[in-house]
Residue frames relative to the residue before (quaternion, step in Angstrom):
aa qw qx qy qz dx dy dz
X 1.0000 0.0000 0.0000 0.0000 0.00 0.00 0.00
X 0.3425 -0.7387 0.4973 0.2997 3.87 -0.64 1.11
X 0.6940 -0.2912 0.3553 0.5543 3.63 -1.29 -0.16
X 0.7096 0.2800 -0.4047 0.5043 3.83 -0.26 -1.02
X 0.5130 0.5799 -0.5681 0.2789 3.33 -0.30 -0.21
X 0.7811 0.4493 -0.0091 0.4335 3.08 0.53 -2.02
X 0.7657 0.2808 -0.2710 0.5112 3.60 0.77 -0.03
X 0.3602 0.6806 -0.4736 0.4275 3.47 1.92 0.27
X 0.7171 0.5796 -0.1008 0.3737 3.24 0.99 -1.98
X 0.3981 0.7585 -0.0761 0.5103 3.15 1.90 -0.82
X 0.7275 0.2597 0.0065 0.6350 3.48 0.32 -1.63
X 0.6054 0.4695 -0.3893 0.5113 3.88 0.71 -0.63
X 0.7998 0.4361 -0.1790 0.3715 4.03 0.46 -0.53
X 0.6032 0.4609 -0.3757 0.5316 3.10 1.56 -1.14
X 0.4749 0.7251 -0.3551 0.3502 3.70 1.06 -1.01
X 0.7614 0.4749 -0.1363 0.4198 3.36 0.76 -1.38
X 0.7756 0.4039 -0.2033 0.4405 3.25 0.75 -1.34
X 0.6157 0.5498 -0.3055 0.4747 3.57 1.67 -0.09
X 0.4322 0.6501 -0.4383 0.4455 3.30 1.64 -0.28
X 0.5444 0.6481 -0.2833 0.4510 3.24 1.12 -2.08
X 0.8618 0.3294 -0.2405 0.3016 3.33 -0.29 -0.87
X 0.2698 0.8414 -0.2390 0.4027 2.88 1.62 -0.43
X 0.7119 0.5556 -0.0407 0.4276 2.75 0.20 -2.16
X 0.6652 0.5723 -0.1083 0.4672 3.34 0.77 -1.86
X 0.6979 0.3839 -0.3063 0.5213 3.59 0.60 -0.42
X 0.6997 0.3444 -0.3188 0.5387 3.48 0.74 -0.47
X 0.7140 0.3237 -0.4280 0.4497 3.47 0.19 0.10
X 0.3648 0.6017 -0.4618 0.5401 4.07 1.44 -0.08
X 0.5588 0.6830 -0.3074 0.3560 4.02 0.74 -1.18
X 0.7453 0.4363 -0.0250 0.5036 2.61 0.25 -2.33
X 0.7300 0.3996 -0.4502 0.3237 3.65 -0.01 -0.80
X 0.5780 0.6456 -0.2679 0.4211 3.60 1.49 -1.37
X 0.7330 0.4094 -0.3231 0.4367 3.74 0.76 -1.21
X 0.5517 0.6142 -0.4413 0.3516 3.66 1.26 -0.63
X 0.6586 0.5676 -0.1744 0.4622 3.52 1.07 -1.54
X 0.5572 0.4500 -0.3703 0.5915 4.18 1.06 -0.66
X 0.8767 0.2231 -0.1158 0.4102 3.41 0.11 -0.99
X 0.4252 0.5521 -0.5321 0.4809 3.75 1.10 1.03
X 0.6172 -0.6500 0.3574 0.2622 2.96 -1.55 1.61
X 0.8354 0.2768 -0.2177 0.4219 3.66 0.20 -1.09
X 0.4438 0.5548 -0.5283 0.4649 3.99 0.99 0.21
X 0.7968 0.3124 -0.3482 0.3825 3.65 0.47 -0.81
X 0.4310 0.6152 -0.5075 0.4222 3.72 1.25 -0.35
X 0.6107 0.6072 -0.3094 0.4032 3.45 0.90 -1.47
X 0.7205 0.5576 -0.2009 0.3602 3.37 0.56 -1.03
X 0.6877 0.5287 -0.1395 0.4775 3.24 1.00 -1.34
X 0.6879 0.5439 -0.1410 0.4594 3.48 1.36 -1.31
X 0.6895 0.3207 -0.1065 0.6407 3.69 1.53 -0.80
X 0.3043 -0.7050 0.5780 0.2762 3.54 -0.72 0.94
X 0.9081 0.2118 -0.2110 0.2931 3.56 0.61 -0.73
X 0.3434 0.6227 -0.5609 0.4240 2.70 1.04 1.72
X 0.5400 0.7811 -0.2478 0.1920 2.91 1.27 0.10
X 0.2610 0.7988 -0.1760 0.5127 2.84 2.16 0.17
X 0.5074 0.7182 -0.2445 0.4086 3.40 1.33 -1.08
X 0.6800 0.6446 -0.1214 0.3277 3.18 0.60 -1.72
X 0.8023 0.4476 -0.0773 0.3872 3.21 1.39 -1.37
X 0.5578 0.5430 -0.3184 0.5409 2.80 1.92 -0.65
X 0.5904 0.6435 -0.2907 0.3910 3.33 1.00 -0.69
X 0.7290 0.4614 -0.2149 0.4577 3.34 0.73 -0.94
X 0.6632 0.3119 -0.3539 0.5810 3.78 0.97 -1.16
X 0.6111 0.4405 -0.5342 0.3836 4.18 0.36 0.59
X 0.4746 0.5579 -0.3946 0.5548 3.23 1.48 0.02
X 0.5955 0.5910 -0.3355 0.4285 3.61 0.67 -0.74
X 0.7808 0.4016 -0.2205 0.4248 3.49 0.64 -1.71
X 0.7521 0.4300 -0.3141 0.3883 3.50 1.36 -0.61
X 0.5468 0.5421 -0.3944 0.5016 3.29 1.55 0.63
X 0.4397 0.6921 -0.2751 0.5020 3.28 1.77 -0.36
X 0.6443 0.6451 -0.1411 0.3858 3.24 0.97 -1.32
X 0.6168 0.5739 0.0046 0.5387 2.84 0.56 -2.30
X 0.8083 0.3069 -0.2349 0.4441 4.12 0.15 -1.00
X 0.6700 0.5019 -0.1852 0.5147 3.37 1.38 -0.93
X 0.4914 0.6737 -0.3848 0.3958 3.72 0.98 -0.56
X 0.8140 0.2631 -0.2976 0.4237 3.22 0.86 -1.13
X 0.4369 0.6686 -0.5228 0.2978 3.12 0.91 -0.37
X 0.6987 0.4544 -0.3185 0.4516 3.75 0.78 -1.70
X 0.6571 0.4115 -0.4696 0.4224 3.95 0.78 -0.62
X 0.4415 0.6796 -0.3941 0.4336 3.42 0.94 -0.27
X 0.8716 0.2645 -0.1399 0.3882 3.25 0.10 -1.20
X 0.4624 0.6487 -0.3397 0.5000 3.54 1.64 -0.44
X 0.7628 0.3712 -0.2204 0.4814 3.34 0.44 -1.74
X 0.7452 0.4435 -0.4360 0.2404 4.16 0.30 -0.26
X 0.3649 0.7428 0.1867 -0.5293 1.55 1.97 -2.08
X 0.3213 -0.7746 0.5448 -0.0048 3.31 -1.47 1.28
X 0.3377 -0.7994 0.4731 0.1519 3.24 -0.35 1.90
X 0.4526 0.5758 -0.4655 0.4970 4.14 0.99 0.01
X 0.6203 0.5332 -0.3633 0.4460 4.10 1.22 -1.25
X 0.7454 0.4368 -0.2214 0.4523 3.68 0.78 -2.05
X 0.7599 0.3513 -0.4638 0.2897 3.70 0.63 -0.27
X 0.4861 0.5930 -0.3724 0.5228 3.71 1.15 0.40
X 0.4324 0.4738 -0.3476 0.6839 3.92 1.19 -0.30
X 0.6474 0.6234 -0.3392 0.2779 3.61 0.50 -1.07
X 0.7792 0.4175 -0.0467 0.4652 2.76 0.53 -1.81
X 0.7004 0.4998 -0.2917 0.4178 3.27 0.90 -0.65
X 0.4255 0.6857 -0.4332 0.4013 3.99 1.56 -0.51
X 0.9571 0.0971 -0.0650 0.2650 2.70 0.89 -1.52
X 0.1993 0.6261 -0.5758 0.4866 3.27 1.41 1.02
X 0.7361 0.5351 -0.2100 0.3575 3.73 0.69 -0.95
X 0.6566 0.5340 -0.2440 0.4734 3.10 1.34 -1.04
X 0.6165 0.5627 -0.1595 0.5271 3.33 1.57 -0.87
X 0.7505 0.2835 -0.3343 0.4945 3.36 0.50 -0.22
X 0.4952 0.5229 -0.4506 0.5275 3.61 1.05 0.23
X 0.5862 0.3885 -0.4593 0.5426 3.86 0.12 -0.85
X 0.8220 0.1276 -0.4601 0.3105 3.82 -0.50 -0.77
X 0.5815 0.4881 -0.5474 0.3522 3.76 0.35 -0.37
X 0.5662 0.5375 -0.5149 0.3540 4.01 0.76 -0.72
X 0.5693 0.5607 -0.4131 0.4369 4.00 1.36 -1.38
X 0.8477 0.2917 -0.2615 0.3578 3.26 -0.04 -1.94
X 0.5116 0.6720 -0.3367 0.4163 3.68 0.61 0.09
X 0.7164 0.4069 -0.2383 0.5143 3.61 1.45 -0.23
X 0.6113 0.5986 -0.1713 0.4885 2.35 1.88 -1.02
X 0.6910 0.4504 -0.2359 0.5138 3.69 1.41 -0.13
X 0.4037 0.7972 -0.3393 0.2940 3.17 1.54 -0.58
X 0.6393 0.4175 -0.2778 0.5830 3.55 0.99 -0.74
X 0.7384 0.2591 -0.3569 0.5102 3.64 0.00 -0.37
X 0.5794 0.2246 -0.6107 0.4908 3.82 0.25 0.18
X 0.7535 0.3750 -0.4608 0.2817 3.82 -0.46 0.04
X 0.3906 0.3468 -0.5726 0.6319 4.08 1.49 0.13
X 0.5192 0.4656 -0.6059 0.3829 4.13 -0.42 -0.20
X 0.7765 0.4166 -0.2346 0.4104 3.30 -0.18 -1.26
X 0.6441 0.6424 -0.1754 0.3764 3.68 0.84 -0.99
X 0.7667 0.3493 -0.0635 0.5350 2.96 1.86 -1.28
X 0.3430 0.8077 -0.3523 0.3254 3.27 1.90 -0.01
X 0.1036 0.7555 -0.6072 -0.2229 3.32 -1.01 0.04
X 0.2529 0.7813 -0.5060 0.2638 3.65 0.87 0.81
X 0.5409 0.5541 -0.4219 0.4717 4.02 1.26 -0.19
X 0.5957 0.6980 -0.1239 0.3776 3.75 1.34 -1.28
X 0.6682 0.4591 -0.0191 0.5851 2.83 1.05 -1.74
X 0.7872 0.4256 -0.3119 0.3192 3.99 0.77 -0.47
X 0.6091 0.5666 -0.2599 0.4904 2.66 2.04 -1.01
X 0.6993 0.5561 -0.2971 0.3370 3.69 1.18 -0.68
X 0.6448 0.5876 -0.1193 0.4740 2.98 1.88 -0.72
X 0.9030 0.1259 0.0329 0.4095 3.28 0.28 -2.06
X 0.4207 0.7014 -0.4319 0.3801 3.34 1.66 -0.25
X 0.7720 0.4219 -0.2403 0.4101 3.50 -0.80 0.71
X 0.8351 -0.0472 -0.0767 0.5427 3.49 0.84 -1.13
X 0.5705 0.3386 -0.5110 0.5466 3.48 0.96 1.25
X 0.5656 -0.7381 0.3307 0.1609 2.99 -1.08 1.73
X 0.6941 0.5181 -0.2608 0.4263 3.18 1.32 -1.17
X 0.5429 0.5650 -0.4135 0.4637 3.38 1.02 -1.29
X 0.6644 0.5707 -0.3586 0.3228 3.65 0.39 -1.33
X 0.8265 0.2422 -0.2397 0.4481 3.39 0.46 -1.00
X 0.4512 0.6276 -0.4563 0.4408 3.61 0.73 0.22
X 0.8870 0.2796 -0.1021 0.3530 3.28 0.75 -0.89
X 0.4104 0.6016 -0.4219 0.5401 2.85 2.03 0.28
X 0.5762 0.6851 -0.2737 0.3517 3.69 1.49 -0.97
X 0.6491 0.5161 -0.2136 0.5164 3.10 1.45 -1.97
X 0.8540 0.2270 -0.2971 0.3617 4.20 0.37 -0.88
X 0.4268 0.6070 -0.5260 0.4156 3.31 1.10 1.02
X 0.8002 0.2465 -0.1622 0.5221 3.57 0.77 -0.95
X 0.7279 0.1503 -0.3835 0.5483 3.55 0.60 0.69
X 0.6497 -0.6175 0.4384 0.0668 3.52 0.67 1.35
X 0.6565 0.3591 -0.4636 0.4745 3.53 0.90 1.15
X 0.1079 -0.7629 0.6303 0.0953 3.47 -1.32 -0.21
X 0.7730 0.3553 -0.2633 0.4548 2.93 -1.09 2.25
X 0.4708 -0.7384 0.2602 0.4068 3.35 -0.57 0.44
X 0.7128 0.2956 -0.0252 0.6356 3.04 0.79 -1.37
X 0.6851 -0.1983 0.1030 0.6933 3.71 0.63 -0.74
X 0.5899 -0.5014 0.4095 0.4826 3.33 -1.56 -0.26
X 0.2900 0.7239 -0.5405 0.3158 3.78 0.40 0.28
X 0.5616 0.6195 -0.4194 0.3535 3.45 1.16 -1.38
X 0.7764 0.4587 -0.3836 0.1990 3.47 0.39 -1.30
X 0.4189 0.7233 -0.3969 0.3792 3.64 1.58 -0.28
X 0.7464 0.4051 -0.2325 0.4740 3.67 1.09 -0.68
X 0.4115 0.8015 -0.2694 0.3401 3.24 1.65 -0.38
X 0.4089 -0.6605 0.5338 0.3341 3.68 -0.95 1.12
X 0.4246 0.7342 -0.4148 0.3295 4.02 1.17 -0.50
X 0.7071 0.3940 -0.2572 0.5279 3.71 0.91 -1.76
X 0.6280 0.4709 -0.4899 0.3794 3.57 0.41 -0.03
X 0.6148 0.4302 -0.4888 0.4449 3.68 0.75 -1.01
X 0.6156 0.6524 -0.3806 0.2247 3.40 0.74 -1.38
X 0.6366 0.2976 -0.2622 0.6614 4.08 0.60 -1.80
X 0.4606 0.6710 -0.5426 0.2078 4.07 -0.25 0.38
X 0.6445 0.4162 0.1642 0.6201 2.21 0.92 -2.08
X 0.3928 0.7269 -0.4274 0.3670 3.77 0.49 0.13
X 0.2902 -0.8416 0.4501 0.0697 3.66 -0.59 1.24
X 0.6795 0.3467 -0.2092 0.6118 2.83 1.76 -0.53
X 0.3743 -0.7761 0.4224 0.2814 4.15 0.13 0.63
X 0.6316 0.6117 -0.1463 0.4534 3.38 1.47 -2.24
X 0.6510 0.5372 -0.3599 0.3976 3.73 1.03 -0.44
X 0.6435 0.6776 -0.1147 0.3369 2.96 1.44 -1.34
X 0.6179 0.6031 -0.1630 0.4774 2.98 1.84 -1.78
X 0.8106 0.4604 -0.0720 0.3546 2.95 0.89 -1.64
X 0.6915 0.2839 -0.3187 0.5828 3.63 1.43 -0.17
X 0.1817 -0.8144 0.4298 0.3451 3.33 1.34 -0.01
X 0.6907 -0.3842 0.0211 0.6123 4.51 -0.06 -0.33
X 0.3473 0.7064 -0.5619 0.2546 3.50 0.45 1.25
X 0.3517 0.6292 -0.4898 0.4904 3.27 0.92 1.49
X 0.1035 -0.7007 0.7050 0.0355 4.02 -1.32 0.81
X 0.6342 -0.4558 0.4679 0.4137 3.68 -1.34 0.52
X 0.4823 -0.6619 0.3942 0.4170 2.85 -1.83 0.53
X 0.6345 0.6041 -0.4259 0.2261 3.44 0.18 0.12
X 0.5148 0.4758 -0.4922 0.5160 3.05 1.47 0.62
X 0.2488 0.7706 -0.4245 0.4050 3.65 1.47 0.68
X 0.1183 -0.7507 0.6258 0.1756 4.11 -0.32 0.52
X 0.6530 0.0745 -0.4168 0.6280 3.86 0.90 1.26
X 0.0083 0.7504 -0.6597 0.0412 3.90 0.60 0.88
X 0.7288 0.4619 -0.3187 0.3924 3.83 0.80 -0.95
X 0.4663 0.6242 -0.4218 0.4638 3.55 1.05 -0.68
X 0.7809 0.3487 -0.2589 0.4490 3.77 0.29 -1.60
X 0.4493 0.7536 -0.3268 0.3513 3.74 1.06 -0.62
X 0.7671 0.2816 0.0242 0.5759 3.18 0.78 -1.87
X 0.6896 0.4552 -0.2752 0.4914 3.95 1.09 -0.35
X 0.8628 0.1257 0.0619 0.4858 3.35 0.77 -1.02
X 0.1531 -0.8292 0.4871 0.2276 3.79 0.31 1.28
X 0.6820 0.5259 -0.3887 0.3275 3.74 0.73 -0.85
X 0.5983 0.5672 -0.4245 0.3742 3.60 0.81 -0.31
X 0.0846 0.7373 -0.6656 -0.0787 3.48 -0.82 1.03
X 0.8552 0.1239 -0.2750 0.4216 3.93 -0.05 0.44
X 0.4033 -0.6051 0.5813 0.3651 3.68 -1.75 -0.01
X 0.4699 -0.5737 0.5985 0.3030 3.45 -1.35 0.48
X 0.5121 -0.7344 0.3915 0.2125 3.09 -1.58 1.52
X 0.7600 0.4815 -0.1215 0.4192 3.02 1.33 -0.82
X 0.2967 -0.6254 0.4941 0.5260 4.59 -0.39 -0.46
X 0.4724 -0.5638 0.6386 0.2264 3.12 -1.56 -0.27
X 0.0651 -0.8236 0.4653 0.3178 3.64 -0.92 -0.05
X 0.8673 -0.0358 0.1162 0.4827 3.67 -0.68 -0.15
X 0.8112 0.3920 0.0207 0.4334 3.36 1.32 -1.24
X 0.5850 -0.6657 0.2348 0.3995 2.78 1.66 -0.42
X 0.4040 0.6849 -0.3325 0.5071 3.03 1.67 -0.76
X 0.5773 -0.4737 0.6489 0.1459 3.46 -1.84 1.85
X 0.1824 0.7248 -0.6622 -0.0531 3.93 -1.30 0.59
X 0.5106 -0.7277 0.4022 0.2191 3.63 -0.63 1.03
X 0.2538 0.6575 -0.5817 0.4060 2.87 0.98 1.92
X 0.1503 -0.8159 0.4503 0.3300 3.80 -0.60 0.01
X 0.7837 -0.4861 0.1736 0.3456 3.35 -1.12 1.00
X 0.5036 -0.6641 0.4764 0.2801 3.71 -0.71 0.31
X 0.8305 0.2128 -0.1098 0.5030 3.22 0.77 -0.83
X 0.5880 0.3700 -0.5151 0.5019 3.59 0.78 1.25
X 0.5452 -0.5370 0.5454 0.3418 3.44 -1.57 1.43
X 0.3416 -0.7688 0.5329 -0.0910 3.07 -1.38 1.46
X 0.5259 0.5169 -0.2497 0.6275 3.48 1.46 -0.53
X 0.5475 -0.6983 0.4578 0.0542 3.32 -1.41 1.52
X 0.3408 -0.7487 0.4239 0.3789 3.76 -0.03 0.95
X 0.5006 0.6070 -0.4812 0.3865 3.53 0.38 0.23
X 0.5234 0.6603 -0.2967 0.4495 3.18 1.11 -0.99
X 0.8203 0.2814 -0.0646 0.4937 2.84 0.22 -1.92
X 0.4131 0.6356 -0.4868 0.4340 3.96 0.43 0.55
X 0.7097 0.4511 -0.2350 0.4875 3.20 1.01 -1.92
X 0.5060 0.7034 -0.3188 0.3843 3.99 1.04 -0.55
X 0.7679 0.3509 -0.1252 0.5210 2.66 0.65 -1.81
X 0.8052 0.2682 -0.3431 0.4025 3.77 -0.15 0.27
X 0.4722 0.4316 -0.5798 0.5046 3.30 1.65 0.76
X 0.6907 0.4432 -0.3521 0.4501 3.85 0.59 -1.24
X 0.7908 0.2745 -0.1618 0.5226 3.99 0.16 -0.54
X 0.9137 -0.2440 -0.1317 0.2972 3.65 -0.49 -0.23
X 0.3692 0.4525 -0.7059 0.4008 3.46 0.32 1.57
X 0.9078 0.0662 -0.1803 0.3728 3.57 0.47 -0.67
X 0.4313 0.5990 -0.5098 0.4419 3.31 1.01 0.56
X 0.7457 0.2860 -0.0903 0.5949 3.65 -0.17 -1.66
X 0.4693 0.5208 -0.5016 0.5068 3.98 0.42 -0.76
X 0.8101 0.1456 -0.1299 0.5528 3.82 -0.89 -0.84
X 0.6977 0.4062 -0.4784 0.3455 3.51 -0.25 -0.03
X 0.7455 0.4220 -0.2057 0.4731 3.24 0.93 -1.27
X 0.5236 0.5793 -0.4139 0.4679 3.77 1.65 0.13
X 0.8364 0.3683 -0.1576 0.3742 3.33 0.38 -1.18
X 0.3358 0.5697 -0.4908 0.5673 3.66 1.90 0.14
X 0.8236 0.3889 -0.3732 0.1766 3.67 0.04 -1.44
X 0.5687 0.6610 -0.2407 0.4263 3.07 1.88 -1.29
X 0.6422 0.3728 -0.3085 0.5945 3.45 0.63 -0.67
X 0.6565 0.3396 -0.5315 0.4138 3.86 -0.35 0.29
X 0.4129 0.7128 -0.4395 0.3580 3.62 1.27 -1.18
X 0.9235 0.0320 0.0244 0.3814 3.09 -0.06 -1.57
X 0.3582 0.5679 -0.6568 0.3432 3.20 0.99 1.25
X 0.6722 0.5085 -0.3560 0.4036 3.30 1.50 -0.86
X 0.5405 0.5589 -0.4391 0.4502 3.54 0.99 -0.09
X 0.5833 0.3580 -0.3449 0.6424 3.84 0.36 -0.55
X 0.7775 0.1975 -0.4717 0.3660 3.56 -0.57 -0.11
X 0.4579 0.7410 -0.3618 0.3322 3.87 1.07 -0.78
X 0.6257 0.6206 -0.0177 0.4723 2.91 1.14 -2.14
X 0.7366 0.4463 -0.2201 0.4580 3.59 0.68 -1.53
X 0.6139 0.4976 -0.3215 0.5217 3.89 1.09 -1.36
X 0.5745 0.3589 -0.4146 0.6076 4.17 0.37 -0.78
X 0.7274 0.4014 -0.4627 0.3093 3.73 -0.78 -0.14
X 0.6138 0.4200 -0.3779 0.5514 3.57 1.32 -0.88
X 0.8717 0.2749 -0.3108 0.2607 3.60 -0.06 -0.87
X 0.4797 0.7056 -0.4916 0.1740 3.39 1.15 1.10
X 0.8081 0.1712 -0.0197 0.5633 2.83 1.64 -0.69
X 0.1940 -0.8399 0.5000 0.0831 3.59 0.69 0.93
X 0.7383 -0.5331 0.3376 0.2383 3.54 -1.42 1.14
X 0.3604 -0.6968 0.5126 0.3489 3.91 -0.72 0.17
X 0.7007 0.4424 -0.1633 0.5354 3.03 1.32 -0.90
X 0.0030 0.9456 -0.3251 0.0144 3.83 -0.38 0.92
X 0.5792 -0.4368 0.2251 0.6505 3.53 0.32 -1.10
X 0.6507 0.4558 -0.3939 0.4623 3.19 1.39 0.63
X 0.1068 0.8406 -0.4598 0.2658 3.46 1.05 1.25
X 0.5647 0.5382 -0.3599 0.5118 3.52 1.23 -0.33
X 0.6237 0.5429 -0.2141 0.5200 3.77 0.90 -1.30
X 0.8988 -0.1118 -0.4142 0.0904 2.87 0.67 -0.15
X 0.1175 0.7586 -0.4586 0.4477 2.89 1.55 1.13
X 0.5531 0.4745 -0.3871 0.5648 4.05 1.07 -0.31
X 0.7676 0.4528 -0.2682 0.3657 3.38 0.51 -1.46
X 0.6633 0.5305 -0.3331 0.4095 3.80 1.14 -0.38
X 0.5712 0.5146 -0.3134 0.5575 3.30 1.66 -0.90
X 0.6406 0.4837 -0.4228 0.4207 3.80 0.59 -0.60
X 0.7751 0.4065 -0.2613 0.4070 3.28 0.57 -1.16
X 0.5239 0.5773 -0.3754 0.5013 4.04 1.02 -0.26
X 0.6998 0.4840 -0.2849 0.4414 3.72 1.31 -0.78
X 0.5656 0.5157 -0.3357 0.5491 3.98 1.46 -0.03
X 0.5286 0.5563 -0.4952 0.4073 3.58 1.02 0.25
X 0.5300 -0.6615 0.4756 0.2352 3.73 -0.82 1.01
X 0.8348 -0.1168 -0.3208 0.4320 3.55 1.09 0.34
X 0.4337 -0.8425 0.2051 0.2452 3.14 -0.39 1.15
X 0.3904 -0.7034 0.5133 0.2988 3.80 -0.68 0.71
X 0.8007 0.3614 -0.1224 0.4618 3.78 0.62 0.22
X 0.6182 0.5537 -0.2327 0.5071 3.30 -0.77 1.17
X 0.5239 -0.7112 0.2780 0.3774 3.58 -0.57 0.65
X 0.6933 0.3450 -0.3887 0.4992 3.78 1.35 0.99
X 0.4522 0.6968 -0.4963 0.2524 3.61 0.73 0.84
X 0.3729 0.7083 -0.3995 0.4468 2.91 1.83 0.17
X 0.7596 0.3862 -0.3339 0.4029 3.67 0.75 -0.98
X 0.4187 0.6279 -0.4098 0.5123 4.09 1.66 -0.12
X 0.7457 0.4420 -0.3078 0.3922 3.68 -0.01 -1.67
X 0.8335 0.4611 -0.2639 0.1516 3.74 0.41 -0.21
């Protein structure tokens, strides 16, 4: 394979694998601005001092994926013209990047346990449901959102709603009174229901499940209902970001980035080495190997040929 060849193939990969990263930085953005500007991560934040830590990590990954994103083109830049002043700035930046990922990827496990005793030790689920659930719209539907898809209800447990300014609008406003009397605030929304949609789409007047069964008589027993999620969203918060994105996406989405990093370093690394010093000898190795034979044949006696024998002696 001649030099161009090899630094075509070069510029054809580094091109690519900087796209790749590319990409990566702008989705590294997006995932970071979603997480600053989600409702209960920042409640979380605000409510735990030493979760506060969060914030920072968050922001310098905002950094690297703007790092990315600004540098990217530079390296397609320099790949696609190519300009070794373009690839050694892509350089430098791989690995300033590559380097501040490995330690946040360490010190990030390494915190992982205290940002979930934070959460664990929170009492900011408790404190919304007793408080804002009901007559703040947003809070409301966020958290109707959160104990539908992770299948709990409440902060700590579902008890919370019993303290809850909600059961009061709720037996106010109550069409039936005798329900009210008789379960007295042992009622939760319906979406802590495990067919909340069924009653949603079947029944408009129903707005919660009862916490407790009934028996034959009617009589409240201090069993809890079968068919409301029973596990405390807090719980199931700390779950979710152990089962899905500390150690799913966490390692997956670490060892994707790291490994492009430094595929794109080794190839980065490889393209600046060819285009410092290109070959004497090229694809024009014939030319000049013609031009030496032409120019050895204008000598008056020749050193080749079936009379250089009668010169050389």
């Amino acid at each position: 394979m001649t030099w161009e060849r090899s630094v075509c193939c070069l510029r054809v990969f580094t091109v690519i694998v900087t796209a790749i990263l590319w990409l990566f930085g702008g989705g590294i953005v997006g995932f970071c601005l979603w997480v600053l500007l989600d409702f209960f991560i920042n409640q979380y934040v605000k409510s735990a001092d030493e979760l506060r830590t969060v914030f920072v990590i968050v922001h310098v990954i905002i950094a690297v994926g703007v790092a990315l994103l600004i540098f990217g083109i530079i390296g397609i830049y320099g790949a696609a013209r190519p300009r070794r002043w373009a690839l050694i700035m892509f350089l430098i930046c791989l690995v300033c990047v590559t380097l501040t990922l490995l330690g946040g990827t360490i010190y990030c496990f390494v915190y992982q346990a205290e940002i979930k005793q934070g959460v664990k030790d929170s009492q900011l689920m408790a404190r919304i449901v007793k408080k804002d659930y009901g007559s703040n719209s947003a809070v409301t539907s966020a958290f109707n959102y959160m104990q539908r898809e992770l299948h709990c209800c409440g902060g700590v447990s579902y008890t919370d709603y019993a303290e809850s300014n909600w059961i009061s609008t709720v037996c106010s406003n109550e069409q039936n009174p005798e329900v009210c009397d008789r379960h007295g605030k042992g009622k939760v929304p319906l979406s802590c229901c495990k067919n909340s949609y069924y009653y949603e789409n079947q029944v408009e007047h129903y707005q919660y499940c009862l916490m407790y069964i009934e028996d034959q008589s009617g009589a409240v027993l201090p069993k809890p209902n079968a068919d409301m999620y029973q596990t405390g969203c807090r719980e199931s918060i700390v779950q979710f970001l152990e089962d899905t994105v500390l150690s799913v996406l966490g390692v997956a989405l670490s060892i994707t980035v790291l490994v492009v990093l430094l595929l794109a370093i080794c190839l980065t690394s490889a393209l600046i080495h060819k285009l410092r010093r290109p070959p004497l000898m090229s694809n024009h190795d014939d030319d000049v190997v013609y031009e030496m034979a032409r120019s050895q044949e204008k000598s008056p006696y020749p050193t080749r040929g079936p009379y250089a024998n009668l010169y050389n002696s």
